[in-house]
C-alpha positions as CSV (number, residue, x, y, z in Angstrom):
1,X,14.8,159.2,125.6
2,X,17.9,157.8,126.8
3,X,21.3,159.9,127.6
4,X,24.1,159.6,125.8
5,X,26.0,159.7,128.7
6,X,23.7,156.4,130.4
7,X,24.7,154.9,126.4
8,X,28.4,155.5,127.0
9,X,28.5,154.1,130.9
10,X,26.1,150.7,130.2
11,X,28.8,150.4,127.0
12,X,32.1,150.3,129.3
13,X,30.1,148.5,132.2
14,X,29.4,145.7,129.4
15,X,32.4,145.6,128.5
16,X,34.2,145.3,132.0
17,X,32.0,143.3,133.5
18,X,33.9,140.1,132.0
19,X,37.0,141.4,132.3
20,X,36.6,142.3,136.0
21,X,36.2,138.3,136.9
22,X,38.7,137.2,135.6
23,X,40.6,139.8,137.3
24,X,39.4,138.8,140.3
25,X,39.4,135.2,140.0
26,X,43.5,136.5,139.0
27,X,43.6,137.8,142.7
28,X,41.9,134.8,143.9
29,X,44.8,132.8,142.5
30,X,47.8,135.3,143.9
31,X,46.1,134.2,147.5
32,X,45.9,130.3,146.7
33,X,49.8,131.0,145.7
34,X,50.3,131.9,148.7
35,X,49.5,128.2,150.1
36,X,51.6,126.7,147.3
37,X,52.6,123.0,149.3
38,X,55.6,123.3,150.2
39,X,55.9,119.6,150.5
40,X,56.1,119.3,146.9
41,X,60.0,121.0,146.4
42,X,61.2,118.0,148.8
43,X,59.5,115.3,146.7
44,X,61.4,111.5,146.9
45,X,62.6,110.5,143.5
46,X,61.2,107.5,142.3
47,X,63.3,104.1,142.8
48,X,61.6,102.4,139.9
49,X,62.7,103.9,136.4
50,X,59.8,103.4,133.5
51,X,60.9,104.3,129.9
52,X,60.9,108.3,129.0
53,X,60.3,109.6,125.5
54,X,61.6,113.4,125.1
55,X,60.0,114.5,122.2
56,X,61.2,118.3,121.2
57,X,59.6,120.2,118.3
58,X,62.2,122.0,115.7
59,X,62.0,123.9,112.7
60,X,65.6,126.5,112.1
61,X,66.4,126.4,115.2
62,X,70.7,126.1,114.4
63,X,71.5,128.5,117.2
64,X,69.6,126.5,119.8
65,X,68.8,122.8,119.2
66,X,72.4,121.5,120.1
67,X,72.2,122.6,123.4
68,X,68.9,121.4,124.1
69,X,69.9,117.7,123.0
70,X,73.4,118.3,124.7
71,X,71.5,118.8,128.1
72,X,69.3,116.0,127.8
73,X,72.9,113.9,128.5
74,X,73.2,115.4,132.0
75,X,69.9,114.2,133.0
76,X,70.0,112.2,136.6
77,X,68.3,109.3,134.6
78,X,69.8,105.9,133.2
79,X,70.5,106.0,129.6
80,X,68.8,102.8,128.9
81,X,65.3,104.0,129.7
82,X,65.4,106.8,127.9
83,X,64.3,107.4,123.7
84,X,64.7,110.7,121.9
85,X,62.5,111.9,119.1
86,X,63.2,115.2,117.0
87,X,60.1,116.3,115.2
88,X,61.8,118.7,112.9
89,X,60.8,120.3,109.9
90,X,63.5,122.2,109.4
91,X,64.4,123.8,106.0
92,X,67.9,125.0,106.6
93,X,71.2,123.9,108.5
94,X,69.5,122.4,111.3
95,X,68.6,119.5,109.6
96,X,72.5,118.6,110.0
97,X,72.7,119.8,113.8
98,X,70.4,117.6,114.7
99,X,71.9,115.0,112.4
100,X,75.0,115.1,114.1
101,X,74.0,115.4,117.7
102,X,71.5,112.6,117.3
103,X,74.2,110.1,116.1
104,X,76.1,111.5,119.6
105,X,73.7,110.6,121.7
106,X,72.8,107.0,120.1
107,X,76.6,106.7,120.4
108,X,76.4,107.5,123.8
109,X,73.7,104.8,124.7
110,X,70.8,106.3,123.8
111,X,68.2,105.8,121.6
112,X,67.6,108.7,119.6
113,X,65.4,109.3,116.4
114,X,64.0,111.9,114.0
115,X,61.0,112.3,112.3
116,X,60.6,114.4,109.4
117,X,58.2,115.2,106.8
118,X,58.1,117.2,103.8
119,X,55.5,120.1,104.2
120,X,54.5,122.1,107.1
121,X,51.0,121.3,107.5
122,X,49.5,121.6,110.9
123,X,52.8,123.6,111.8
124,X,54.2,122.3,115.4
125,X,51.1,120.6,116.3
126,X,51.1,118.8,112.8
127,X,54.8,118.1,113.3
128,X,54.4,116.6,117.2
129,X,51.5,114.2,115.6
130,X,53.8,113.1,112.7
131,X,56.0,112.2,115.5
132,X,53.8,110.7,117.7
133,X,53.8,107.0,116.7
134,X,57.2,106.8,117.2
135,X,57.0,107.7,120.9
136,X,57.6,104.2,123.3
137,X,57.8,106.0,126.7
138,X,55.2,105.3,129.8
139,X,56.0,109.2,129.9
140,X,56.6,112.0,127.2
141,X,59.3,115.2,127.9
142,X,58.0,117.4,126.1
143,X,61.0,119.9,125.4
144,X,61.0,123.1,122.6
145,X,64.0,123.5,120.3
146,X,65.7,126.0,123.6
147,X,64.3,123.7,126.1
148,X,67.6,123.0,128.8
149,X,66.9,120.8,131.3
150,X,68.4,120.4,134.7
151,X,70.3,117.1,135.7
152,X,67.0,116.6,138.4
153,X,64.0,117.4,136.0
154,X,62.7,114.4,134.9
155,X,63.4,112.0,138.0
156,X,61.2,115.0,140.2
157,X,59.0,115.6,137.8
158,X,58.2,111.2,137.9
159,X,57.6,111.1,141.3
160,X,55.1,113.7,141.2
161,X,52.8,111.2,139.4
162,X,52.6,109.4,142.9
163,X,50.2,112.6,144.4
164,X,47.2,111.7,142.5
165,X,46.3,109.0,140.3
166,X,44.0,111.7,138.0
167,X,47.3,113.3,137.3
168,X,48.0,113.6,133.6
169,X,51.3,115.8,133.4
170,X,53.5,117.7,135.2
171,X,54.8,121.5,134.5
172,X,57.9,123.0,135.2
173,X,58.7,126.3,135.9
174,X,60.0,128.3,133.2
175,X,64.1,129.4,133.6
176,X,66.0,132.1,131.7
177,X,69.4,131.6,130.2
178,X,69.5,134.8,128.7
179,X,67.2,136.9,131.6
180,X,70.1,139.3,131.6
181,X,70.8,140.2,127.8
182,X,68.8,143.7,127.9
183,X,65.6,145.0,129.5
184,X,63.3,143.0,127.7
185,X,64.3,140.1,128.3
186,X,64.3,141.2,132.3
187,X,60.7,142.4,131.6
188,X,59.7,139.3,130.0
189,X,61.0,137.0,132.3
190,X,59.5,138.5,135.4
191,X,56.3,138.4,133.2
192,X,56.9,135.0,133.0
193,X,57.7,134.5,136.4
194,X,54.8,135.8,137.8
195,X,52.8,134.0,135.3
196,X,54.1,130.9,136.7
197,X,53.3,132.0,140.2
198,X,49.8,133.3,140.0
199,X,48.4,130.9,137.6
200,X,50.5,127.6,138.1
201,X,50.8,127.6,141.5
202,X,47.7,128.9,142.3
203,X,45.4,127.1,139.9
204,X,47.6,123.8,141.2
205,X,46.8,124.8,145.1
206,X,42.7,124.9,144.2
207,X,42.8,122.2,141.8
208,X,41.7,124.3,139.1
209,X,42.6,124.1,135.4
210,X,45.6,125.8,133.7
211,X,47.8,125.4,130.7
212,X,51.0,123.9,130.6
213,X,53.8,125.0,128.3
214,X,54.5,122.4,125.6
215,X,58.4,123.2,125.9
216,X,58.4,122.9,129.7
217,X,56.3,119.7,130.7
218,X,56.3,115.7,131.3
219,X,53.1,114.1,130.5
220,X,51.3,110.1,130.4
221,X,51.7,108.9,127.2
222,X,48.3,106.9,127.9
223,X,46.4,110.1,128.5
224,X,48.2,111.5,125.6
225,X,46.6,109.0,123.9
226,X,43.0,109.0,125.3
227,X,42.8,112.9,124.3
228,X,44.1,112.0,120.6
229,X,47.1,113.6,120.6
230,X,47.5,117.1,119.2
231,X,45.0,119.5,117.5
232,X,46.1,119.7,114.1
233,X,45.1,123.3,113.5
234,X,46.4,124.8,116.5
235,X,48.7,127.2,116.6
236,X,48.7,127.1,120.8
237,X,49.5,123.0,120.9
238,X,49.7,123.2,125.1
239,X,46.6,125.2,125.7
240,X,45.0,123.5,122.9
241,X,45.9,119.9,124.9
242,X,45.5,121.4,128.3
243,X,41.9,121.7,128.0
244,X,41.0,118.4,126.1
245,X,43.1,116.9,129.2
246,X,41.1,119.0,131.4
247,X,37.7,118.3,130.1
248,X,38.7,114.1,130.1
249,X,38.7,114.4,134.2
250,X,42.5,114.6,134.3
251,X,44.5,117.0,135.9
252,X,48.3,118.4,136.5
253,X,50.7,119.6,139.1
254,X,53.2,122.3,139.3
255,X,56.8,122.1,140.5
256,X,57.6,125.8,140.9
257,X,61.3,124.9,142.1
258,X,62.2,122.5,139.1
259,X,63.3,124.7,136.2
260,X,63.6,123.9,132.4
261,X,65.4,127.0,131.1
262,X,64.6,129.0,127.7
263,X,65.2,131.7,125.4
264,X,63.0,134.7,126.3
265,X,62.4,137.3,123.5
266,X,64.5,139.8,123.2
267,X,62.5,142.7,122.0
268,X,59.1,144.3,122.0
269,X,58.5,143.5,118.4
270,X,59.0,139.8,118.8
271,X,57.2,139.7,122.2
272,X,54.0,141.0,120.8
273,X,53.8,139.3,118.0
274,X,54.1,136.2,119.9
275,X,51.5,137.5,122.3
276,X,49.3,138.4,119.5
277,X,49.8,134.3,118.1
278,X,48.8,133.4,121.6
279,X,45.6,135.5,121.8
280,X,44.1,134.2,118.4
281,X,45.1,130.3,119.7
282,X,43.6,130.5,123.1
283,X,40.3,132.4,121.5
284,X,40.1,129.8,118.7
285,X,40.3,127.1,121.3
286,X,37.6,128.8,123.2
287,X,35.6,128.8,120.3
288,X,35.8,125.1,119.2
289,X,35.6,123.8,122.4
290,X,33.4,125.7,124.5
291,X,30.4,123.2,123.9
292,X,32.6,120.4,125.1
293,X,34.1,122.8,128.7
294,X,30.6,123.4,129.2
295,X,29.2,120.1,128.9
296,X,32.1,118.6,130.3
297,X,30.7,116.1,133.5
298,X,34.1,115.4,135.0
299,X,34.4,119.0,135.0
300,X,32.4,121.1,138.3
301,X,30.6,124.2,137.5
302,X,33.3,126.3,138.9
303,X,36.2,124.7,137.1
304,X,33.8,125.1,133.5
305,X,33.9,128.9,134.4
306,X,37.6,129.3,135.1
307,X,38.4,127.4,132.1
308,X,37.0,129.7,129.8
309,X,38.2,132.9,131.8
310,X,41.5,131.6,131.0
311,X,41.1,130.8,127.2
312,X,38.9,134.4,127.1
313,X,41.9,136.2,128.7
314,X,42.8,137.9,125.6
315,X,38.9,139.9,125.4
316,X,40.6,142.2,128.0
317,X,42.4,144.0,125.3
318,X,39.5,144.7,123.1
319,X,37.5,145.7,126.2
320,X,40.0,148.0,127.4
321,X,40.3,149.8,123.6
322,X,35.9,149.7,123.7
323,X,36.1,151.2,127.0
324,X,38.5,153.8,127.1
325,X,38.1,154.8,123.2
326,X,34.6,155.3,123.7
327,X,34.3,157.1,127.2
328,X,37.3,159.6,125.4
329,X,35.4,159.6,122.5
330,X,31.7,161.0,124.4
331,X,34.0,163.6,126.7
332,X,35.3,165.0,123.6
333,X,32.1,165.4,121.8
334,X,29.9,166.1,124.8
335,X,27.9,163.4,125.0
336,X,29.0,162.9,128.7
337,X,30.3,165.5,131.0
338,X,33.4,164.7,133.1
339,X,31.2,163.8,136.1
340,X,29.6,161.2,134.6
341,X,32.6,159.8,132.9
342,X,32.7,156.2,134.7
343,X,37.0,157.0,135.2
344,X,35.7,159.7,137.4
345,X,33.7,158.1,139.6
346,X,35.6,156.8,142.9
347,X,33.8,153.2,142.9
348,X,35.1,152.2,139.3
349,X,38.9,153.3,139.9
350,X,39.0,151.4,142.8
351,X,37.1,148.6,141.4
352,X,39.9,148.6,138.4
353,X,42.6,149.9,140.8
354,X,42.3,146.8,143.3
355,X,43.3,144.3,140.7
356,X,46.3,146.0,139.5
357,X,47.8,146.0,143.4
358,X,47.4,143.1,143.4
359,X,49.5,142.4,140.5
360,X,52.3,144.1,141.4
361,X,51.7,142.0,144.6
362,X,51.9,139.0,142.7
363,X,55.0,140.5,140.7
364,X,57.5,140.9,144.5
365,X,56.3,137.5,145.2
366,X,57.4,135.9,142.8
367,X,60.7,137.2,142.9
368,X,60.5,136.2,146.6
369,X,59.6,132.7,145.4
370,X,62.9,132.3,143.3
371,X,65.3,134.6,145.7
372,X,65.7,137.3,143.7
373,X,63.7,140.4,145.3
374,X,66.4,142.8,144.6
375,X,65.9,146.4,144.3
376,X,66.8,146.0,140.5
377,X,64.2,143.8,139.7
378,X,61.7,145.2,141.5
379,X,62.2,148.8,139.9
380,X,61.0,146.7,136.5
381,X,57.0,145.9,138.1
382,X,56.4,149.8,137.5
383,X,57.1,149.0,133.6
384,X,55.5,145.6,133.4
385,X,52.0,147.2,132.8
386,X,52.9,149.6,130.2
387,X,54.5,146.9,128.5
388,X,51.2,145.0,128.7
389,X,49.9,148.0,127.0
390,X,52.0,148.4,123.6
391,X,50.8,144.8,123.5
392,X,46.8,145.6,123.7
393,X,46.3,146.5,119.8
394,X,47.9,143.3,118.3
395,X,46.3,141.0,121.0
396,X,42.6,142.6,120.4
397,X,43.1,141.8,116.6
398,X,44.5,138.2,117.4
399,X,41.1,138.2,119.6
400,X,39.0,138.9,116.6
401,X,40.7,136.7,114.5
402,X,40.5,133.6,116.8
403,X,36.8,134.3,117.4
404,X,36.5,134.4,113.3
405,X,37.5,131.2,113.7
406,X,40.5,132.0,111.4
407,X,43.7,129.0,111.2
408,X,46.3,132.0,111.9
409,X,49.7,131.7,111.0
410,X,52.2,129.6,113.7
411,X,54.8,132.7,114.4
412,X,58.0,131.3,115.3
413,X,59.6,133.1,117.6
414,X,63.5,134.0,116.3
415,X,65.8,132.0,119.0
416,X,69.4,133.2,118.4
417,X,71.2,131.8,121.6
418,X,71.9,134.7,122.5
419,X,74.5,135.8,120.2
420,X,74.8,137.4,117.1
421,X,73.4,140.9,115.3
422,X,73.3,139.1,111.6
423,X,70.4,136.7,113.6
424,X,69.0,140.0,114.2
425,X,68.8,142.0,111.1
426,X,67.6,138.9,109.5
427,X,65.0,138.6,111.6
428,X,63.7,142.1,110.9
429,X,64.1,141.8,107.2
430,X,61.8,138.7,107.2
431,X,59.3,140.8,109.2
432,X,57.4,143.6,107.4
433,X,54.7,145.4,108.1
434,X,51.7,144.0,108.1
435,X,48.4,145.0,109.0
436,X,48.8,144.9,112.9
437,X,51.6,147.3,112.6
438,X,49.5,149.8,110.7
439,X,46.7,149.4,113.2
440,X,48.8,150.1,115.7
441,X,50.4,153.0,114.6
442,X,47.1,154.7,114.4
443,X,45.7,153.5,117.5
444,X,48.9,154.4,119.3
445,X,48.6,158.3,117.2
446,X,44.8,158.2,118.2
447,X,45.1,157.6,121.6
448,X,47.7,160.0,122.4
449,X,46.0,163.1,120.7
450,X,42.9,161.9,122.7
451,X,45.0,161.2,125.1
452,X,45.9,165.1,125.5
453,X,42.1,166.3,124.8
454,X,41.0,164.5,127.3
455,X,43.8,165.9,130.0
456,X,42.0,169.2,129.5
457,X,38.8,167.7,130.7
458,X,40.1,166.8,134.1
459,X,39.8,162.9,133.1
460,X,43.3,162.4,134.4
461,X,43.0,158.5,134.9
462,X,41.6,158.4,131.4
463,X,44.0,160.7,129.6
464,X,47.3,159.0,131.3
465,X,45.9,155.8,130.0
466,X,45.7,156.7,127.1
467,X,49.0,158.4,126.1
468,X,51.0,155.9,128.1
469,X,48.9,153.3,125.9
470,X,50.3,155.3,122.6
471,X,54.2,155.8,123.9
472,X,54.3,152.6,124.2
473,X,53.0,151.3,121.4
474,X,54.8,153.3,119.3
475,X,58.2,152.7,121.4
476,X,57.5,148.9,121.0
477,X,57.2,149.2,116.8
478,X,61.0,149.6,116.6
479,X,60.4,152.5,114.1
480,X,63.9,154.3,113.9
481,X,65.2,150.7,113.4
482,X,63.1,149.8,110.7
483,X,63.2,152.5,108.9
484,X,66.7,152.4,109.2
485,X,66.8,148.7,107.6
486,X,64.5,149.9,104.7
487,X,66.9,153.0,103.9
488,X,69.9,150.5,104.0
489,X,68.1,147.9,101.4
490,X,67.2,150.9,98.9
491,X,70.9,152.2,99.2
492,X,72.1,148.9,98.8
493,X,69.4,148.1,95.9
494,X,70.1,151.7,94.0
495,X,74.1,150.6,94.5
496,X,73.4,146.6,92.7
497,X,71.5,148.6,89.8
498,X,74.0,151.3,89.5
């Protein structure tokens, strides 16, 4: 008869077994950064000027669009070779923003359009292909609704189409206009930043496959095209696109000194749920397209592999609840002893340990990438990973939704140009708790009373985990400022009746 303790230990070496390579292949990357071609932040722009289509998604997005079509102006670029296209569906006064900034910019010598339709279907993909056969570029900006570019983006990004004739787009590094609005935003931003740096510029220095950000890349309108535009579906358009360019044989480069600038979120609640949106996209295009990565022959072996990792990154949350739920779970009840827990045993912490080193590696390099290794940002790679934590229970669920196969919902997240409480408050009023939220709060309450029983055990690895896991989670929920709102709408509710 088996032990429940051998049960418990093949369960969490199951479960980490995936999660291990891609945090490996993660490392990998970090060192490829680290060969990054320098050649490629001293590019030539390109004499000849073809015609550029920007094409920018919108739907509410007052606070923000104006600036975005604003910028485009100040691009180093001749106005004549350049077209605008506004896919918006928006419902409210956006609709005359844009209006009115799209008859400046045709005044201005421009030629500037908007498409609009009147349902939602698709959500931004649906809205991009509704747009689509209006685009008469050689090249397509993609921008989002808080997209700013720089005078120097789109000539630089051009003449990086001269490198390789199989390349299909060109990324951007992601900027920050509001990076230094509160701690979140800082967190998020670095997040982003070394997002950039580990997977963009070291997927771009092995010629391996990574997604682009729709609001922050220049692509071939050909190759557009060829791959058939936008996934209707999707509620992740650019990793959606990325890998049906990918699998074609096509490929991209990444210009980590070019910037396009966005709003980061600027609070837990909105980051997760975006994260969580992101998860169920990137597992639902690992689920429909799988067959075609795999059987992809313009694609190597290798490249298959890491394409998947990538789209599968989001399994590492449900691993981690399997995992550390279960080993806390068999210590508790005494179907293992603390000796054979697999968080005791020297060769699986360092396994696990060596990975997250290397992450906060990756984390000072990339502020050493963009010159701003300061003591202050650095003090923020500590909290990074228990950030990444409050995260885990809403990203598992968007996990098991994508691999459901279910649509999801396109969350939008709320971009206020930095200004404004009222854009605030009306964000959380439109947010209520859903069913993610209550499986968090019971996770995060489960874990920490675990968390504590298994302290007692001698399982320290485990146990901090654990409760660090449940702070967090319940930190991130914005509780006290919830409950706050609903106490204010039944005063104000019991006031209107009385």
């Amino acid at each position: 008869m088996v032990e429940p303790w051998v049960v418990i230990a093949a369960i969490s070496l199951a479960f980490s077994i995936p999660v291990l390579l891609s945090s490996y292949y993660t490392m990998i990357l970090f060192v490829s950064s680290l060969r990054y071609p320098k050649f490629l932040g001293n590019l030539s722009p390109s004499t000849d000027f073809p015609l550029v289509s920007v094409l920018i998604a919108s739907y509410n997005e007052k606070f923000v669009i104006g600036r975005t079509l604003d910028a485009i102006k100040s691009l180093d670029y001749p106005e004549g070779k350049l077209q605008v296209v506004v896919a918006d569906d928006s419902t409210d006064d956006t609709r005359g923003v844009i209006d009115k900034k799209v008859e400046e910019l045709n005044s201005s010598g421009l030629v500037a359009l908007i498409s609009r339709r009147n349902n939602r279907e698709g959500f931004k993909s649906g809205a991009l292909n509704h747009a689509a056969p209006l685009l008469r570029g050689d090249y397509v900006l993609l921008l989002d609704a808080d997209s700013t570019v720089t005078p120097a983006s789109l000539s630089r990004g051009l003449a990086a189409f001269r490198l390789d004739p199989r390349v299909a787009f060109v990324s951007f590094r992601v900027g920050h206009y509001n990076r230094e609005q509160n701690l979140i935003t800082r967190l998020f931003a670095l997040s982003q930043d070394q997002g950039d740096t580990i997977t963009k510029m070291g997927s771009y220095t092995l010629d391996a496959p990574y997604s682009f950000q729709g609001g922050f890349t220049l692509m071939s309108l050909a190759v557009l095209r060829e791959v058939g535009y936008w996934t209707n579906d999707s509620i992740v358009d650019d990793a959606d696109l990325s890998c049906k360019i990918y699998s074609a044989g096509w490929r991209g480069v990444y210009l980590s000194d070019v910037k396009v600038f966005g709003e980061d979120p600027s609070s837990l609640e909105v980051w997760k749920k975006q994260a969580a949106r992101v998860s169920q996209g990137w597992t639902k295009c690992a689920r429909s397209n799988w067959r075609k990565i795999l059987g992809s022959h313009k694609l190597s072996p290798w490249k298959r592999v890491a394409l998947l990792l990538f789209l599968l990154g989001p399994f590492s949350a449900l691993s981690w609840i399997v995992v550390t739920f279960v080993s806390a779970i068999g210590l508790i009840l005494g179907f293992s002893a603390p000796s054979n827990s697999i968080f005791t045993s020297p060769a699986y912490v360092t396994i696990v340990t060596l990975p997250l080193v290397s992450y906060f590696l990756s984390g000072a390099y990339a502020l050493y990438v963009q010159k701003i290794m300061t003591v202050k940002n650095l003090l923020l790679l500590p909290l990074i990973s228990y950030t990444g934590l409050c995260m885990t229970t809403a990203i598992c669920i968007g996990f098991l939704e994508g691999i459901r196969g279910r649509p999801g919902f396109f969350f939008r997240t709320p971009k206020s140009g930095i200004e404004g409480s009222e854009r605030t408050r009306q964000y959380f009023r439109d947010v209520r708790d859903d069913r993610i939220a209550v499986a968090e709060a019971v996770f995060a309450i489960l874990a920490i009373s675990i968390g504590l029983i298994v302290l007692i055990s001698g399982v320290w690895f485990l146990s901090l985990t654990l409760v660090g896991f449940g702070i967090m989670t319940l930190k991130s929920m914005n509780l006290s400022r919830s409950l706050g709102l609903r106490l204010r709408e039944k005063r104000q509710l019991g006031l209107s009746h009385g």
